[in-house]
C-alpha positions as CSV (number, residue, x, y, z in Angstrom):
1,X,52.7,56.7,6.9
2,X,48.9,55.8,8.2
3,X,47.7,57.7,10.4
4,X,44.9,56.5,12.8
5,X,43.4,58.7,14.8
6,X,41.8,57.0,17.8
7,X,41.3,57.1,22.0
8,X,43.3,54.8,24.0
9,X,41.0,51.8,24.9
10,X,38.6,52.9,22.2
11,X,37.3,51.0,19.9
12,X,40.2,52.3,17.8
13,X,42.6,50.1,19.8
14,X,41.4,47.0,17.0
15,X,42.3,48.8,14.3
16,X,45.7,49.5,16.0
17,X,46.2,45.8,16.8
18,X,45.4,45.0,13.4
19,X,47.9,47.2,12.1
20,X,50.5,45.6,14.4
21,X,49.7,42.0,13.5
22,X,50.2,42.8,10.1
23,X,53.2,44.9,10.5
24,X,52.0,48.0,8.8
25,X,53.7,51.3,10.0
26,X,51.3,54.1,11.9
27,X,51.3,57.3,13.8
28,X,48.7,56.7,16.2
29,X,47.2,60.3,16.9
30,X,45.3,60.5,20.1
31,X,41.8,62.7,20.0
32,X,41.1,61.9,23.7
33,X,38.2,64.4,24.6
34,X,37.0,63.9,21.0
35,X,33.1,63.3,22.2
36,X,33.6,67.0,23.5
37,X,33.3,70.4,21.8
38,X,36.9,71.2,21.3
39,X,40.3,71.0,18.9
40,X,40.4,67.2,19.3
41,X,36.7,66.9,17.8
42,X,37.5,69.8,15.4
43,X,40.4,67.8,14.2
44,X,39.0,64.7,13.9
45,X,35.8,65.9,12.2
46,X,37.9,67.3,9.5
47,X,38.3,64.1,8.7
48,X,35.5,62.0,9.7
49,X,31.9,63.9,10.0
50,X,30.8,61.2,12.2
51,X,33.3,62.5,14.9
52,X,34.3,58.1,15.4
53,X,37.1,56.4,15.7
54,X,38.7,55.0,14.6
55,X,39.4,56.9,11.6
56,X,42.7,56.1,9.8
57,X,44.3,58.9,7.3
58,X,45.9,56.6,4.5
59,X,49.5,57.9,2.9
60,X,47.6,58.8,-0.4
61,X,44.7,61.0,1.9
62,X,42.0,58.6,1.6
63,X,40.1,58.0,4.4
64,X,39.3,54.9,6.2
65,X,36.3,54.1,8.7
66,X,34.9,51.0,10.1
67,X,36.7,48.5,11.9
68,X,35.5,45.8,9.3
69,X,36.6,48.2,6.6
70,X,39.7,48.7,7.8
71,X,40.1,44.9,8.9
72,X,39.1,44.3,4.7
73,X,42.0,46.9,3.9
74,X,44.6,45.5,6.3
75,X,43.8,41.8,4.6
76,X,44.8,42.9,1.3
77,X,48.4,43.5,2.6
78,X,48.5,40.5,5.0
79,X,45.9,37.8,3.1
80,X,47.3,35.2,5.9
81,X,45.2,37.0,8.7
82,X,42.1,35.1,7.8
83,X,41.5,32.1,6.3
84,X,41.9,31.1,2.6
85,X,39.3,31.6,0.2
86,X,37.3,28.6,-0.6
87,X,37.8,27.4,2.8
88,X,34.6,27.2,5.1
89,X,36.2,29.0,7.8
90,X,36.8,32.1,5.6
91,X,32.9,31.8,5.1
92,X,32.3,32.0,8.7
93,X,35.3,34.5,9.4
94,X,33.2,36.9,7.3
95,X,30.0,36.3,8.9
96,X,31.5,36.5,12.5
97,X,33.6,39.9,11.7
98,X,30.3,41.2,10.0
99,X,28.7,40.0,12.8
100,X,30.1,41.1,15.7
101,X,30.2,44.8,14.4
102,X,26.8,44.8,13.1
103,X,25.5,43.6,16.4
104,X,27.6,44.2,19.3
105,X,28.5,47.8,18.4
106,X,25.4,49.4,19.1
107,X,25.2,47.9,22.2
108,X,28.0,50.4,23.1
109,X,25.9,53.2,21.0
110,X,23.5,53.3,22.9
111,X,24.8,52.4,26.4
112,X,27.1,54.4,26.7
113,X,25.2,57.6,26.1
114,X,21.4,57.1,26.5
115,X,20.6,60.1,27.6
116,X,21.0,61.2,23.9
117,X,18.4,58.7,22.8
118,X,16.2,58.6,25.9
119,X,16.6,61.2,27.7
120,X,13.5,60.5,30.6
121,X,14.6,57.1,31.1
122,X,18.6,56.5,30.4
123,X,19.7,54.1,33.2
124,X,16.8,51.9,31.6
125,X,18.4,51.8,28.1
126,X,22.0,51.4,29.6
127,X,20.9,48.3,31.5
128,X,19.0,46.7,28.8
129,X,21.9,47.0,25.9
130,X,23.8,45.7,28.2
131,X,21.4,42.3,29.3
132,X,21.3,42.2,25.4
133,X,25.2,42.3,24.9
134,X,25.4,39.7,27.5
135,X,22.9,37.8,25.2
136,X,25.0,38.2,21.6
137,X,28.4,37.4,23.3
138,X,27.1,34.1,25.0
139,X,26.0,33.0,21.2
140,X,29.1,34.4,19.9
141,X,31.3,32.3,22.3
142,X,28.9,29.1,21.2
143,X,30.5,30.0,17.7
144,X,34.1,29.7,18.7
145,X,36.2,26.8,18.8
146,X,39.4,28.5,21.0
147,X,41.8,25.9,20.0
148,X,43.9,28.2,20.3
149,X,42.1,30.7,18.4
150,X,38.1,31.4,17.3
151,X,38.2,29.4,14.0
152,X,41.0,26.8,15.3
153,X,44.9,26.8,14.6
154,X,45.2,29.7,12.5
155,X,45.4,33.3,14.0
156,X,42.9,35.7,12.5
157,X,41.8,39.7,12.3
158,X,38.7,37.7,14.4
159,X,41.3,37.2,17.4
160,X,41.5,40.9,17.2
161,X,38.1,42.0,18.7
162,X,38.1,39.4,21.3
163,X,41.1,40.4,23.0
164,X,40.3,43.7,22.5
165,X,36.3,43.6,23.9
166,X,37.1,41.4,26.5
167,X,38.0,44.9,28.1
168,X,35.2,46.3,28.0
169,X,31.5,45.9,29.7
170,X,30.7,43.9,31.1
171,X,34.4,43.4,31.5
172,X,36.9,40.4,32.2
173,X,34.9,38.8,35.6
174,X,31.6,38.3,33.1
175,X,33.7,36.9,30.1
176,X,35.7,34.4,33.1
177,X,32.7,32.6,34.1
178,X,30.2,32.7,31.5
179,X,32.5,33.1,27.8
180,X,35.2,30.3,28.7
181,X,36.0,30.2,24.3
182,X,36.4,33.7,24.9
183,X,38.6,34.2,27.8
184,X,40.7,31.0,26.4
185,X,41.3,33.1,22.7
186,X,42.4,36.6,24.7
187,X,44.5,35.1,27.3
188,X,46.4,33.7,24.2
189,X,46.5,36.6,22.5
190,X,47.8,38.7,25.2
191,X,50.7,36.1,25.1
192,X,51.9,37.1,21.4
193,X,55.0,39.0,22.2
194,X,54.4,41.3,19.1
195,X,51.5,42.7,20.4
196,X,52.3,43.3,24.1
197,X,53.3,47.1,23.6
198,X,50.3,48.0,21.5
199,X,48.2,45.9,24.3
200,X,49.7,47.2,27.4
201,X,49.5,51.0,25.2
202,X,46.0,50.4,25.2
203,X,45.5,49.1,28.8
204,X,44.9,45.3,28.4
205,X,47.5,43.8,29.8
């Protein structure tokens, strides 16, 4: 069986959903305290040098990082989580997934620990990533059409990270009033009965 190793909440919860969606098995192995000298970081380092999650132990022993990675591997078993190739909305499928981790993730590098990047002036850095992650997810919401889901009928790995970001900063109250596409998409999504004990597991809903 996969395992994933991962922080509840983290940014390991999308892999997680992923998983669920596309009914693969998993052992979900918490490393809570991870970002801390300690057996959880030991263990997890073993396996990923970068110390992130989520990393995801495959039954062979390969090793799997990356959210999109892992999104790419998961669509292999379950081709039906994103668009058909030859379709435009798999074109845009890949440019949003590739997009939203290429840009929103550092937002969360950097904010969440600037005082390892600047240490004389961290609140600065913290509230700047976060103007500028206010910035990407009012495009990304432009990009949406939320009827029911980002690229339109069909439920995608896409659906994934917004039910799953919506959690974090700058957290539900932001999304309500300025990402409408957004909000719409993960309110639906937290309806799927299949995914309400990984969500609730996670503390989304």
């Amino acid at each position: 069986m996969i395992k994933l190793y991962g922080v509840p909440g983290w940014g390991s919860t999308i892999s997680e959903v992923m998983l669920t969606l596309a009914r693969i098995p998993y052992q979900f192995i918490n490393v809570d305290g991870f970002d801390q000298p300690g057996p959880q970081r030991a263990q997890l380092q073993k396996r990923n040098p970068l110390c992130q999650v989520p990393t995801l132990e495959r039954e062979n022993g390969v090793i799997m990082t990356e959210t999109a990675a892992i999104a790419l591997m998961v669509l292999d078993q379950c081709p039906d989580l994103a668009p058909p190739v030859g379709r435009v909305e798999r074109q845009q499928f890949q440019r949003l997934l590739i997009w939203f981790v290429a840009n929103v993730y550092p937002t969360f590098t950097y904010a969440d620990y600037p005082e390892r990047w600047v240490p004389d002036a961290p609140e600065q850095l913290k509230k700047s990533c976060i103007e500028y992650r206010k910035s990407l997810y009012l495009w990304f919401d432009s990009q949406l059409k939320a009827t029911p889901y980002a690229l339109g009928e069909q439920l995608t790995l896409l659906d994934v990270y917004i039910v799953v970001a919506r959690t974090w900063g700058p957290r539900q109250e932001w999304f309500l009033a300025n990402a409408p596409k957004f909000t719409a998409i993960a309110d639906k999504m937290c309806q799927l009965p299949e995914l309400h004990k990984v969500l609730k597991a996670n503390g989304i809903i």
